[in-house]
MIDOSE-1310 file (N, C-alpha, C; in nm, 2 decimals, decimal comma, always signed):
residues 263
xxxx	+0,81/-1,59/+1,67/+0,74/-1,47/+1,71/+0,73/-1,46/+1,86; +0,71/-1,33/+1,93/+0,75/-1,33/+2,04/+0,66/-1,18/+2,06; +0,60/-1,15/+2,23/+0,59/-1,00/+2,27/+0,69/-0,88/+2,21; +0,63/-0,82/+2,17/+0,70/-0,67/+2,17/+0,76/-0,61/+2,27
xxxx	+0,95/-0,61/+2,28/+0,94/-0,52/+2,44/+0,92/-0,38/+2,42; +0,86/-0,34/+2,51/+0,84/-0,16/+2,53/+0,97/-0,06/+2,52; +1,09/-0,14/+2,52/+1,18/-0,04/+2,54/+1,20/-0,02/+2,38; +1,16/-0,12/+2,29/+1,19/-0,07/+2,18/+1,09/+0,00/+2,07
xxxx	+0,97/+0,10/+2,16/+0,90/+0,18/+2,15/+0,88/+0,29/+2,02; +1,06/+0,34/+2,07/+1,09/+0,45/+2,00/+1,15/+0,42/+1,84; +1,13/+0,26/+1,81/+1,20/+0,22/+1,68/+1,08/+0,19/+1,63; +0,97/+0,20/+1,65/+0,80/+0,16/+1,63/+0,77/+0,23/+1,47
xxxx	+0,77/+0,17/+1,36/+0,75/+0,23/+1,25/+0,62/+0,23/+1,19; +0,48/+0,19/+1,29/+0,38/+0,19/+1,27/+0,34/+0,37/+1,30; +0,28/+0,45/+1,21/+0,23/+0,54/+1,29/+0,10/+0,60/+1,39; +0,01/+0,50/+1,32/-0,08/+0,53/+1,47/-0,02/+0,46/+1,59
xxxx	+0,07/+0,38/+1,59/+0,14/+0,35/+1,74/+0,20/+0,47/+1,83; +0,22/+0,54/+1,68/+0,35/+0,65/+1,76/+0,25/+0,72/+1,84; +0,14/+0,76/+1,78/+0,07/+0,86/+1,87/-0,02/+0,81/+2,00; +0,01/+0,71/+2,07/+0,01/+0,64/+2,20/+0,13/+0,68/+2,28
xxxx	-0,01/+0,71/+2,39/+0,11/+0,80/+2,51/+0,16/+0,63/+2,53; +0,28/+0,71/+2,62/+0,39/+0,54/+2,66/+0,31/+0,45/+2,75; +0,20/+0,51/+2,83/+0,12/+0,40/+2,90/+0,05/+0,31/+2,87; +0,00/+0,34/+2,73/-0,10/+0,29/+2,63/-0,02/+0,18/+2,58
xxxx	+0,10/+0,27/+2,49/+0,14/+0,16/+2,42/+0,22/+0,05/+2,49; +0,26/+0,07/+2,58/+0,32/-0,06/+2,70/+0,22/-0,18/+2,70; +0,12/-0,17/+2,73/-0,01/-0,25/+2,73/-0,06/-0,29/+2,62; -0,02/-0,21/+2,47/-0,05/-0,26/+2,34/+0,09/-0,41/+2,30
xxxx	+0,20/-0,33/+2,33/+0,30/-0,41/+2,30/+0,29/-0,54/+2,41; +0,23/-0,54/+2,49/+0,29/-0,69/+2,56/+0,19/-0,74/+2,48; +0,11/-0,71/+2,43/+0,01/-0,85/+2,35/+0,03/-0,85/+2,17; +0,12/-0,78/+2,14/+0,18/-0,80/+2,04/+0,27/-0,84/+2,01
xxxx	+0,26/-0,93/+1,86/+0,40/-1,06/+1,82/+0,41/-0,95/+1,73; +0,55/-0,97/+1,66/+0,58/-0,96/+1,52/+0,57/-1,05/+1,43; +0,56/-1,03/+1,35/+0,52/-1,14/+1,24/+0,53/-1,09/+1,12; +0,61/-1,18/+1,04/+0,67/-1,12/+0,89/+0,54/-1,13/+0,77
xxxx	+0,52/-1,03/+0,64/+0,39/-1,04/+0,57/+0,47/-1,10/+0,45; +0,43/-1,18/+0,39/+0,50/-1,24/+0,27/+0,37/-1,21/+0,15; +0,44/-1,18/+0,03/+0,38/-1,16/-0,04/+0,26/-1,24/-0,12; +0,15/-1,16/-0,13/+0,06/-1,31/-0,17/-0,02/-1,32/-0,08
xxxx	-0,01/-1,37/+0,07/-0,06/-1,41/+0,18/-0,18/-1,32/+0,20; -0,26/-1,42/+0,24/-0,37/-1,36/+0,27/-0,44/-1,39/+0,43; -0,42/-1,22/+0,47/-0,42/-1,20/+0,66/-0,60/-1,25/+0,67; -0,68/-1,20/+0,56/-0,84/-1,20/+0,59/-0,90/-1,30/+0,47
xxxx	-0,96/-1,33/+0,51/-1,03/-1,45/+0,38/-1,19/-1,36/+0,39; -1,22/-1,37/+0,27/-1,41/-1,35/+0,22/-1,49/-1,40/+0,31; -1,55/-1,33/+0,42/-1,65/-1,41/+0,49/-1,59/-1,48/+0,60; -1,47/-1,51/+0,66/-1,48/-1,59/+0,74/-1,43/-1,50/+0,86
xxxx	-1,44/-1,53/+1,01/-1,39/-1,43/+1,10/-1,26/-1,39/+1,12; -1,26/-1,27/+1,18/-1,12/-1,20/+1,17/-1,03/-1,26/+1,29; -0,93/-1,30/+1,30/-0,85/-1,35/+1,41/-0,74/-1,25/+1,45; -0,69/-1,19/+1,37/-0,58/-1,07/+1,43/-0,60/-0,94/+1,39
xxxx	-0,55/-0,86/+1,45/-0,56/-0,72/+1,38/-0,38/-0,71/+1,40; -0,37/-0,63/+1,25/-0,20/-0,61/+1,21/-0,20/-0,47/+1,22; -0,10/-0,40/+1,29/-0,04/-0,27/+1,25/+0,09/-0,26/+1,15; +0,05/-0,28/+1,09/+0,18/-0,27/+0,98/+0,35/-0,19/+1,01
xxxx	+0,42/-0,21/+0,98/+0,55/-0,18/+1,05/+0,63/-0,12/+0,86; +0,58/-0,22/+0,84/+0,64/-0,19/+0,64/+0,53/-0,31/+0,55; +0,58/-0,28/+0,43/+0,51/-0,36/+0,33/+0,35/-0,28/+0,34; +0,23/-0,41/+0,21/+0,15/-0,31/+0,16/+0,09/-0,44/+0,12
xxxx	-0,07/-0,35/+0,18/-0,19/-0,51/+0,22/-0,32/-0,40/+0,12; -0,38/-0,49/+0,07/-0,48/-0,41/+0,01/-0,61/-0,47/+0,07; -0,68/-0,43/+0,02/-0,85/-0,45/+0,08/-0,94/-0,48/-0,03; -0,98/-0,57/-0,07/-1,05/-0,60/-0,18/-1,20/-0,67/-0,18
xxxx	-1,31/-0,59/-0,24/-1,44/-0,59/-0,26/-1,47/-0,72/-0,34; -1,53/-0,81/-0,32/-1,56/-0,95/-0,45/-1,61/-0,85/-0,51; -1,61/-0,89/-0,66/-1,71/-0,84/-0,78/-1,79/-0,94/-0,86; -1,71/-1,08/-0,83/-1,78/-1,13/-0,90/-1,72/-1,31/-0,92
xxxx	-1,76/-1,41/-0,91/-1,69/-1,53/-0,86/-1,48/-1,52/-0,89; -1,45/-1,51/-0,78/-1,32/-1,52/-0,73/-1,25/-1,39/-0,81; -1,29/-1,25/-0,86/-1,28/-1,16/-0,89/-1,28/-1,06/-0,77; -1,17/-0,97/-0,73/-1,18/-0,86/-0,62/-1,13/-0,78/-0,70
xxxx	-1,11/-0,64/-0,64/-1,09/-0,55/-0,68/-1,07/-0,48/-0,57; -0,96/-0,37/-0,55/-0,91/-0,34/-0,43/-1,03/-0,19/-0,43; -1,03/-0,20/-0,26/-1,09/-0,06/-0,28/-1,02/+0,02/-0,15; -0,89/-0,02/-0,04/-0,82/+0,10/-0,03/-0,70/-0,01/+0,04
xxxx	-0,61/+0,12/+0,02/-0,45/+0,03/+0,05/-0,43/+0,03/+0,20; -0,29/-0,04/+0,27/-0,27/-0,02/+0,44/-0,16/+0,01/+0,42; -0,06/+0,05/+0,45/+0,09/+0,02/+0,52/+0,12/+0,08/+0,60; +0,27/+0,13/+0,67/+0,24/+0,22/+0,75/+0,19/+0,28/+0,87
xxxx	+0,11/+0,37/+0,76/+0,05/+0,41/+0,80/-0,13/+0,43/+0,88; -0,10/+0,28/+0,89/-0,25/+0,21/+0,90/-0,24/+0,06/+0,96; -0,37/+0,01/+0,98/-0,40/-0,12/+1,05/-0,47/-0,22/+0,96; -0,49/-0,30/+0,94/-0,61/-0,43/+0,86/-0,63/-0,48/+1,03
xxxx	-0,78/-0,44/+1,02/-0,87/-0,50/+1,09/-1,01/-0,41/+1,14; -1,01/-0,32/+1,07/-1,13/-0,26/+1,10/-1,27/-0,33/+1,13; -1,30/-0,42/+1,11/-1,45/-0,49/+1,17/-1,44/-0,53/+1,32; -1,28/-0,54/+1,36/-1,25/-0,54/+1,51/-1,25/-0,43/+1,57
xxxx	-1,23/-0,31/+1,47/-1,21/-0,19/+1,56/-1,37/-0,15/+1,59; -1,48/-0,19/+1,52/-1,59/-0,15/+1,51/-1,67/-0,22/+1,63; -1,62/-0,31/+1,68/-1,67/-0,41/+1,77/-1,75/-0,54/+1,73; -1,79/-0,55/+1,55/-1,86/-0,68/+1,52/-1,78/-0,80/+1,52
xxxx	-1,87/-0,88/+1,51/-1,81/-1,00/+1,52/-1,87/-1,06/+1,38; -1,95/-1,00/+1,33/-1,97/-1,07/+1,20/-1,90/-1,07/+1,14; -1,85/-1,20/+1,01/-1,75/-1,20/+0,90/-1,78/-1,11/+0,82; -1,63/-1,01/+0,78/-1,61/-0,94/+0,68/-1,65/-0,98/+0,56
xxxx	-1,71/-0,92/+0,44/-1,70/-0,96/+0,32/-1,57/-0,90/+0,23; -1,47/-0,84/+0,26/-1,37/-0,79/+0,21/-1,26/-0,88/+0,23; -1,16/-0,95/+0,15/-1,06/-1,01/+0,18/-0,94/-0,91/+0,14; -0,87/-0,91/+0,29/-0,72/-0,86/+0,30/-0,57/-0,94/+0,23
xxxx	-0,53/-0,85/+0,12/-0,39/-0,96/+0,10/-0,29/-0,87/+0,09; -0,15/-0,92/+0,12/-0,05/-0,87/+0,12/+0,01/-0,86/-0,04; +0,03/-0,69/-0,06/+0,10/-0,71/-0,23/+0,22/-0,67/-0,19; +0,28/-0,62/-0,11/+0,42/-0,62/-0,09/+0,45/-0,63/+0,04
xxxx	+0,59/-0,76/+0,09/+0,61/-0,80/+0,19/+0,66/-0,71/+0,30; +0,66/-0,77/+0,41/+0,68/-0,61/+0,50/+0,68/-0,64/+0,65; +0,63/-0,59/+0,77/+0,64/-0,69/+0,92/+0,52/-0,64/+0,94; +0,49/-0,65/+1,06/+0,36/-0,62/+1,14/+0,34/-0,63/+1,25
xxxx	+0,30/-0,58/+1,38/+0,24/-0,60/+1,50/+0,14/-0,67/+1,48; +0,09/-0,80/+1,57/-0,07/-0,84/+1,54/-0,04/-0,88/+1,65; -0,24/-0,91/+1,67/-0,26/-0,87/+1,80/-0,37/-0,99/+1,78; -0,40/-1,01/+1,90/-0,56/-1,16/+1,88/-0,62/-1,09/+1,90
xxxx	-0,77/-1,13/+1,81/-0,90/-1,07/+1,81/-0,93/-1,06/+1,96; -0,92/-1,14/+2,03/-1,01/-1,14/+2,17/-0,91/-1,03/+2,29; -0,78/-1,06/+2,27/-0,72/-0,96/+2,33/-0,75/-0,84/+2,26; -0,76/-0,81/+2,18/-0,77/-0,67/+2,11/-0,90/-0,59/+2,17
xxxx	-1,04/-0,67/+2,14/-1,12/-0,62/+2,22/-1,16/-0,57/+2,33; -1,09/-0,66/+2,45/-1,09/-0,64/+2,59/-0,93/-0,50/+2,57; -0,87/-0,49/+2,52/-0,80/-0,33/+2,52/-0,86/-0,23/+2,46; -0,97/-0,24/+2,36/-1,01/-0,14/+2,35/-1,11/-0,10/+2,47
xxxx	-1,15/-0,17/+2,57/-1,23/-0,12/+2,69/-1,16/-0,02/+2,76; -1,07/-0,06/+2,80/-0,92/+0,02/+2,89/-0,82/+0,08/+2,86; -0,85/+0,12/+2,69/-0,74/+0,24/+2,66/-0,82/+0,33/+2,57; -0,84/+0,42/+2,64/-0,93/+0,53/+2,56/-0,85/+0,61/+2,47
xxxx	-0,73/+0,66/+2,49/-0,69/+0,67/+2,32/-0,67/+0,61/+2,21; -0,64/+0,48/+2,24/-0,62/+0,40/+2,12/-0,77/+0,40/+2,06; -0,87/+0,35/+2,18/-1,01/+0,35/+2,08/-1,05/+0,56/+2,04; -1,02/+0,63/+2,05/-1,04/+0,75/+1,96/-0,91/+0,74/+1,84
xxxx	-0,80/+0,71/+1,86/-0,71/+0,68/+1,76/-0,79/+0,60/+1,64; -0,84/+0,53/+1,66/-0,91/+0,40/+1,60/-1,05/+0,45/+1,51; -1,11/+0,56/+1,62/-1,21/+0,59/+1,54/-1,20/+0,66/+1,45; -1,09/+0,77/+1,46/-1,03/+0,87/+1,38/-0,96/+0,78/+1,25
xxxx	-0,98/+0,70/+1,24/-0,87/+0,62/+1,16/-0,94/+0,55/+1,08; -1,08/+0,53/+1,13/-1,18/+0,48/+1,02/-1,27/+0,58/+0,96; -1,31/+0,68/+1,08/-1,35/+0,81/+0,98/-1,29/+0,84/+0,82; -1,11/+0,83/+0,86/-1,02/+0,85/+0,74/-1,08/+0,80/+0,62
xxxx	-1,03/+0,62/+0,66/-1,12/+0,53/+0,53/-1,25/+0,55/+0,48; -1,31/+0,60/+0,54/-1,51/+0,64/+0,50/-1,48/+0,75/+0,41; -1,39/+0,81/+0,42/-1,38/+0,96/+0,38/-1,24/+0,89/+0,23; -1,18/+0,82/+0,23/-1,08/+0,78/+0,14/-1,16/+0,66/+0,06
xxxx	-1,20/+0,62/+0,09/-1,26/+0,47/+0,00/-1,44/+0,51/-0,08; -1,44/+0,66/-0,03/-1,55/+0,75/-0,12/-1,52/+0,81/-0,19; -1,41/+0,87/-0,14/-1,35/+0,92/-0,29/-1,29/+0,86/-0,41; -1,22/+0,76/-0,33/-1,20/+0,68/-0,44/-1,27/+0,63/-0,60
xxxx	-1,37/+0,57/-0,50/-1,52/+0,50/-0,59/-1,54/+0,63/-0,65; -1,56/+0,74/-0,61/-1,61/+0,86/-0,70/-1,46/+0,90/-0,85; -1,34/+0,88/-0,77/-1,23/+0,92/-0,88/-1,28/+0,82/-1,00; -1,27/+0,68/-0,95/-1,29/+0,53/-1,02/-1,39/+0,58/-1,15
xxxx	-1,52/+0,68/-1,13/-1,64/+0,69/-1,17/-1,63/+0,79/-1,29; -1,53/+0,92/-1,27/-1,51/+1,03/-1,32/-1,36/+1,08/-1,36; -1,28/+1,04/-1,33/-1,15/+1,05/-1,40/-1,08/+0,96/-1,49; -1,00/+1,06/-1,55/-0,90/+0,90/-1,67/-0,82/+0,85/-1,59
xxxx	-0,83/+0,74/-1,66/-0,71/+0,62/-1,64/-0,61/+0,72/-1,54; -0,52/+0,81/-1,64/-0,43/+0,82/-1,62/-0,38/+0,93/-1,50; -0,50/+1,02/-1,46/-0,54/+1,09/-1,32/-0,52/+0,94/-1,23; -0,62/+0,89/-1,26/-0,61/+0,75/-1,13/-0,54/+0,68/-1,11
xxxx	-0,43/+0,65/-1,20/-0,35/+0,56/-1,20/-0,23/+0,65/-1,10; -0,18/+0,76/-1,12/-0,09/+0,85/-1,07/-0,14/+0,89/-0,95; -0,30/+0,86/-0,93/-0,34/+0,92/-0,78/-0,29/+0,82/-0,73; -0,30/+0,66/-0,78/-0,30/+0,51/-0,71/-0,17/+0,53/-0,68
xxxx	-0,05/+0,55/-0,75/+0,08/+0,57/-0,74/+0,15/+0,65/-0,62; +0,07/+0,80/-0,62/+0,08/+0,84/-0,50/+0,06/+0,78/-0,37; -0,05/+0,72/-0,33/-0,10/+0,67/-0,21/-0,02/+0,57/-0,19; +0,01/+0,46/-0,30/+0,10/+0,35/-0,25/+0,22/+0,39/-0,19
xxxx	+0,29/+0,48/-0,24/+0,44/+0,51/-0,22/+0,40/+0,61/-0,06; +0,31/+0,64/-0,03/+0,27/+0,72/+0,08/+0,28/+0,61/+0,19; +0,19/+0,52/+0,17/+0,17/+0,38/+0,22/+0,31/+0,29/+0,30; +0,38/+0,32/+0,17/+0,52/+0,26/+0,14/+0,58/+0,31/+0,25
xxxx	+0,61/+0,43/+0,21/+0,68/+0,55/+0,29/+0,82/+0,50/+0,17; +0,80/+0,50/+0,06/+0,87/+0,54/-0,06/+0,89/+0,52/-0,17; +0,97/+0,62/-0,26/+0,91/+0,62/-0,40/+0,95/+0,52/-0,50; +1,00/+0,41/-0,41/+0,99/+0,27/-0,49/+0,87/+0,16/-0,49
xxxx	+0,75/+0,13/-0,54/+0,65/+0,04/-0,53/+0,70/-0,11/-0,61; +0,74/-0,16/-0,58/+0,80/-0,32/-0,59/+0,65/-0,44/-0,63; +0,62/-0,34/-0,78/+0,43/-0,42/-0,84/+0,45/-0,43/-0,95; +0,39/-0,52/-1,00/+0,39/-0,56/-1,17/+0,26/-0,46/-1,26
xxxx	+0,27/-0,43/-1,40/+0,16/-0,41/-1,41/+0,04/-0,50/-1,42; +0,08/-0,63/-1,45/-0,10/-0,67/-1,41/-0,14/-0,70/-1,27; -0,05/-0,67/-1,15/-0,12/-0,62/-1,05/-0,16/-0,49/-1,03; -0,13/-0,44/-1,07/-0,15/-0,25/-1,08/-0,32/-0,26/-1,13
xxxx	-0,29/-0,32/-1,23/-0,44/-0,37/-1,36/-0,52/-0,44/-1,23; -0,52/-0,54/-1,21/-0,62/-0,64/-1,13/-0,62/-0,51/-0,98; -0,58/-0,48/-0,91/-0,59/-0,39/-0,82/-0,68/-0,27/-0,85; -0,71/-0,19/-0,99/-0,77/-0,09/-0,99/-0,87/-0,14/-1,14
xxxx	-0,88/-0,28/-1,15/-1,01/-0,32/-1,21/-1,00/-0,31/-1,34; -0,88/-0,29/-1,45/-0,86/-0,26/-1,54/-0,80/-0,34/-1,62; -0,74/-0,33/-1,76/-0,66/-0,44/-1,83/-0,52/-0,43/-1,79; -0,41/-0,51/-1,78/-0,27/-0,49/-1,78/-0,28/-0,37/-1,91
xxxx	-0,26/-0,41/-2,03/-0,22/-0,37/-2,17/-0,30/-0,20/-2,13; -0,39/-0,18/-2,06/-0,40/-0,01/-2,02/-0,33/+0,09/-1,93; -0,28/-0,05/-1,82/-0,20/+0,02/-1,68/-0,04/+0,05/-1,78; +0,00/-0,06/-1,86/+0,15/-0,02/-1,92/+0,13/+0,14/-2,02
xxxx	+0,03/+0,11/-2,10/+0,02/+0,26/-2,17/+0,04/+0,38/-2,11; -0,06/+0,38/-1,99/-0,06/+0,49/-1,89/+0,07/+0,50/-1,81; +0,15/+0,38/-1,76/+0,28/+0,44/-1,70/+0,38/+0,41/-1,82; +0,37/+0,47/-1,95/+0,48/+0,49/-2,03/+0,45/+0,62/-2,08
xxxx	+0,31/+0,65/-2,07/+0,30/+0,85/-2,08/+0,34/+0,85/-1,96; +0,36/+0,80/-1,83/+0,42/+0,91/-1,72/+0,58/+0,89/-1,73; +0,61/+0,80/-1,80/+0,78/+0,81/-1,80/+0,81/+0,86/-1,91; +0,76/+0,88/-2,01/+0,78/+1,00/-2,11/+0,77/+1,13/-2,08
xxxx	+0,65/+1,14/-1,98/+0,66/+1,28/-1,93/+0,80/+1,33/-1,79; +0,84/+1,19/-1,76/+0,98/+1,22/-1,74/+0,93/+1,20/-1,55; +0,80/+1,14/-1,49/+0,75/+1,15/-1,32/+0,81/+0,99/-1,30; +0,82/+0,91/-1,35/+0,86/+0,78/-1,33/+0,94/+0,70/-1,38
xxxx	+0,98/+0,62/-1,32/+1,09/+0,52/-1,44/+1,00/+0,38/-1,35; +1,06/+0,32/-1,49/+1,00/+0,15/-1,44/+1,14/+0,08/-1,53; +1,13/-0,04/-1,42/+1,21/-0,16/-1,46/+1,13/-0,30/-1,39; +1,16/-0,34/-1,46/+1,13/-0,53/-1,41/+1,03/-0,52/-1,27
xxxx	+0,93/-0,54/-1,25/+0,84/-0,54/-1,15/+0,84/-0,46/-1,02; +0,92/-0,31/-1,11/+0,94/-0,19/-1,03/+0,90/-0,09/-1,08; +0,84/+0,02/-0,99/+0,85/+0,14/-1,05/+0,90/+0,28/-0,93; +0,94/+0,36/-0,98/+1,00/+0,45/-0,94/+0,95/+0,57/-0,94
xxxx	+0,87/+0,65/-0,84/+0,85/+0,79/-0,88/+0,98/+0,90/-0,86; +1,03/+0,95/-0,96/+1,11/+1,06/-1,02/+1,05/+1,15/-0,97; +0,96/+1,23/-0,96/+0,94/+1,39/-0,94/+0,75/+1,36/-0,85; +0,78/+1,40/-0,71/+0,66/+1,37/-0,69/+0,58/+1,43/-0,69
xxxx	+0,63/+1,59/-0,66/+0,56/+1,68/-0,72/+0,49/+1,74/-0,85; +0,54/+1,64/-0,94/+0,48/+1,68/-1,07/+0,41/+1,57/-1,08; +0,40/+1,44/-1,03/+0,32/+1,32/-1,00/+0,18/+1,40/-0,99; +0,24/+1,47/-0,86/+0,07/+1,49/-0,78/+0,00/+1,66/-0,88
xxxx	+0,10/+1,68/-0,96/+0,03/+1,78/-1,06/-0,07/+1,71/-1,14; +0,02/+1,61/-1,21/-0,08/+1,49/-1,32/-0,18/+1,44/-1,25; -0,17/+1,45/-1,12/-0,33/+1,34/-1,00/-0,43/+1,41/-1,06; -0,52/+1,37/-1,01/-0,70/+1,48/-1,01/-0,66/+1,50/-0,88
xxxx	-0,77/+1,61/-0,82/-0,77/+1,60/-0,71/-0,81/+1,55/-0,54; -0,81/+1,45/-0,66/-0,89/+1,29/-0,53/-0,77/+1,31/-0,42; -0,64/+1,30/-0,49/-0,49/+1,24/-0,40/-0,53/+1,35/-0,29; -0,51/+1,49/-0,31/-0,50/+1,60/-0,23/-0,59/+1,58/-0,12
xxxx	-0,73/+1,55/-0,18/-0,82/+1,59/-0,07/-0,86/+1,47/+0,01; -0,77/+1,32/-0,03/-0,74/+1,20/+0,05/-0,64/+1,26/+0,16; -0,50/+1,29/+0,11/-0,40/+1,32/+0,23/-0,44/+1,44/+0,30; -0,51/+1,55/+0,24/-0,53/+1,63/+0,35/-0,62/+1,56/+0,49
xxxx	-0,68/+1,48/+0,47/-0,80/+1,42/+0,59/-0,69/+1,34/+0,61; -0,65/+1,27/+0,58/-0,52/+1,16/+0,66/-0,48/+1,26/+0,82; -0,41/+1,39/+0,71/-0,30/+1,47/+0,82/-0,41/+1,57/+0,93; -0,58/+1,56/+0,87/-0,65/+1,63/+0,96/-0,65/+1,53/+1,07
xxxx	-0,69/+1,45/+1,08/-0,76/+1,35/+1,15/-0,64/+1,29/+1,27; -0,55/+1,24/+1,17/-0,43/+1,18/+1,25/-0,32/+1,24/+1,27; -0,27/+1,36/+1,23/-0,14/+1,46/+1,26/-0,14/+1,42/+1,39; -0,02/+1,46/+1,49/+0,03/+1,44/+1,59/-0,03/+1,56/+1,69
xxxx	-0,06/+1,67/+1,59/-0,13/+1,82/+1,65/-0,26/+1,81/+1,63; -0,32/+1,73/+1,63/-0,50/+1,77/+1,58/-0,55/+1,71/+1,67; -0,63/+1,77/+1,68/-0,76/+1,81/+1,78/-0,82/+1,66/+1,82; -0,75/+1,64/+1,94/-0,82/+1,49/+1,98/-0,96/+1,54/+2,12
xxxx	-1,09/+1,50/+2,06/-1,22/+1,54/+2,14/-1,25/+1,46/+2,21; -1,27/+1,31/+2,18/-1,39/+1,21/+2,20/-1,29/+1,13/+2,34; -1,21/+1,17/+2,40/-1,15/+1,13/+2,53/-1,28/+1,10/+2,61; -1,26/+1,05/+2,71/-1,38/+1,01/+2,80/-1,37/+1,07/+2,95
xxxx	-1,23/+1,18/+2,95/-1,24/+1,21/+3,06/-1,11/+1,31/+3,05; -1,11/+1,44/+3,11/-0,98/+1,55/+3,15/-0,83/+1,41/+3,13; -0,82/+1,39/+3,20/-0,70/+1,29/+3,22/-0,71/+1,23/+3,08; -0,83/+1,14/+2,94/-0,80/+1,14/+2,88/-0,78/+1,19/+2,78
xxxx	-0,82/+1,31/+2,78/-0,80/+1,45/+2,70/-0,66/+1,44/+2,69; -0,58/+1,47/+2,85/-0,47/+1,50/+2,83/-0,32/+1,41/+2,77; -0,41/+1,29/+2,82/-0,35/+1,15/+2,73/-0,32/+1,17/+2,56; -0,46/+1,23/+2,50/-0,46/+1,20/+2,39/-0,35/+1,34/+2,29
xxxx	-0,35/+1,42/+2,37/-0,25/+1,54/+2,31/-0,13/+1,50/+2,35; -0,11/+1,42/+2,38/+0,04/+1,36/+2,47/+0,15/+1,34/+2,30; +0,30/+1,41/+2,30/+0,34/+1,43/+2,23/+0,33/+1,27/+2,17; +0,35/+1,23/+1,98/+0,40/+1,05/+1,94/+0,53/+1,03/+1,99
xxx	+0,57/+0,90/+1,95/+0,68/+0,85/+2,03/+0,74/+0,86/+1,87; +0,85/+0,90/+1,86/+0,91/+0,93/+1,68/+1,05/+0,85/+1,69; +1,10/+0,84/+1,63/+1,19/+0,75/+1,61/+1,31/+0,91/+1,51
């Protein structure tokens, strides 16, 4: 593993990277390695301190609440389109009680705890990037727990479907059903019933520790509408066009509307 160079910016498949003006992310990238996520692996342990914060490049890390001795249960996904490390973005240093694992392999930018903090002093859009980015989760991991509370199986299972493949950045999720089950707290023998009404109803195909969304828009017809009113706050909050406030200064205003770097 090695520095990130800057010139390869524009190949950056993390997206809150993209939306760092190029001065920011020059200064993000020299203190970031790449580092491959293997499946299984676990970036965060229960309680103990956080050492890196990952921007995900591909692959899919979940976030999981203990329930109960060596029982978790996931309560929101990363890929992509996101980071694992929020208790660093927040400035504690207390140990998390949430352990981060990798369910599908993928790369990463990571960064050391201690360098990370000392750049959030000196780059004021990444820390409004950051804050906008946890607002998201406050606003996605309540709805969730509320979908969890009030819809069937089969709304939630197809919302869960949605967001992964979102995560993903596509409509292949490479998961078994009793991780599907153990991830949203359920039995295997419930998660297979529910994705064999959605391949009957013709939104999905599954094979061997794959599944496939077919039609995504009739996916997100079968959702409740937890999925909708998750991704609409994704694209308020973090779009490339939305309204960035909390700059600390004209100059960082103008920083923060500075077009993403897109590939």
């Amino acid at each position: 593993m090695s520095p990130v160079e800057t010139r390869r910016a524009p190949t950056l498949q993390n997206k809150l990277l993209r939306l760092l003006p190029p001065e920011e992310l020059s200064v993000l990238l020299e203190a970031a390695e790449k580092t491959e996520l293997r499946p299984r692996q676990v970036l965060q342990h229960w309680k103990l301190p956080m050492e890196y914060i990952y921007f995900l490049e591909s692959g899919l890390v979940s976030v999981a609440a203990r329930v109960g001795n060596e029982n978790f249960v996931e309560v929101w996904l990363i890929g992509s389109d996101g980071c694992v490390g929020v208790p660093l973005m927040l400035g504690t240093q207390i140990a998390p009680l949430h352990r981060r694992i990798v369910q599908v392999g993928g790369t990463a930018l990571r960064i050391a705890a201690p360098a990370f903090r000392e750049m959030l002093q000196r780059l004021p859009v990444l820390h409004t990037l950051l804050n906008r980015y946890v607002a998201f989760l406050l606003v996605q991991t309540s709805q969730c727990g509320a979908c969890n509370l009030r819809h069937p199986l089969k709304q939630r299972l197809a919302r869960w479907l949605l967001l992964a493949s979102r995560s993903l950045n596509a409509d292949e999720i490479p998961l078994t059903h009793e991780v599907i089950g153990q991830l949203l707290g359920v039995r295997r023998a419930s998660v297979t019933e529910r994705l064999e009404e959605l391949e009957i109803d013709g939104v999905i195909s599954t094979r061997r520790r794959f599944i496939q969304i077919e039609h995504v828009q009739e996916l997100e017809r079968m959702a409740c509408d937890c999925f909708g009113l998750i991704d609409r706050e994704y694209h308020r909050q973090l779009d490339p066009g939305a309204s960035w406030t909390n700059a600390s200064s004209d100059e960082d205003h103008r920083r923060a509307n500075h077009q993403p770097i897109c590939s």
